[in-house]
C-alpha positions, 0 to 999 in steps of 0.5 A, a space after each residue: 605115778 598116780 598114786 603120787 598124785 592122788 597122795 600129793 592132792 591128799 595131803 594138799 588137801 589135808 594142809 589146806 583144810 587143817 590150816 582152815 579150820 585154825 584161822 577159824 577156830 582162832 578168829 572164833 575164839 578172838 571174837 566170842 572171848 570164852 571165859 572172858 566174864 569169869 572173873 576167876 584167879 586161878 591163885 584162889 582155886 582148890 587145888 585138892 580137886 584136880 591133885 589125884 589127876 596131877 599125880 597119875 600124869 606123873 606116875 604115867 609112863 609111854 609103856 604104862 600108857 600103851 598098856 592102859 589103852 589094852 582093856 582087861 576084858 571086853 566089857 571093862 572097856 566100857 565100864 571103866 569109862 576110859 574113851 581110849 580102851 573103848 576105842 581100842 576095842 573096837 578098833 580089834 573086834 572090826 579088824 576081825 569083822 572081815 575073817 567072820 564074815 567070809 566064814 559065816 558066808 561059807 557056812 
């Protein structure tokens, strides 16, 4: 039961506050205009620059993407420079922070 309400008080909280932050976000951005003085067509761009990155959108499948978040090693997590696999590697190393402290505090 209370349970129930500390989920129900969460997730009212969560809606009040996620629905905040886009009425500012939008009021924000209604007011400063960002790239309103570019002056750029998008017709006129290269487009050689961004077509590597178009390709490999395409090639990525949900398999493909779930195994490219899994580093090779721990240190090519950081190397790469792929912000998910750092993630992910740090996420598994903290999960087994708790197995080796209660074995360094035996020993």
């Amino acid at each position: 039961r209370t349970v129930g309400r500390v989920f129900a008080k969460a997730m009212a909280y969560f809606l009040f506050f996620s629905t905040l932050a886009l009425i500012v976000g939008m009021i924000v951005a209604h007011v400063v205009q960002p790239g309103a003085g570019m002056n750029i067509n998008p017709a006129e761009l290269d487009q050689t620059a961004v077509h590597s990155y178009v390709e490999k959108s395409h090639d990525l499948t949900l398999v493909g993407f779930l195994m490219d978040i899994i580093p090779k090693t721990l240190v090519s997590a950081f190397v790469d420079g792929n912000i998910l696999r750092c993630c992910s590697s740090r996420c598994c190393s903290a999960s087994r922070w708790p197995r080796w402290a209660r074995r360094a505090s035996r020993s």
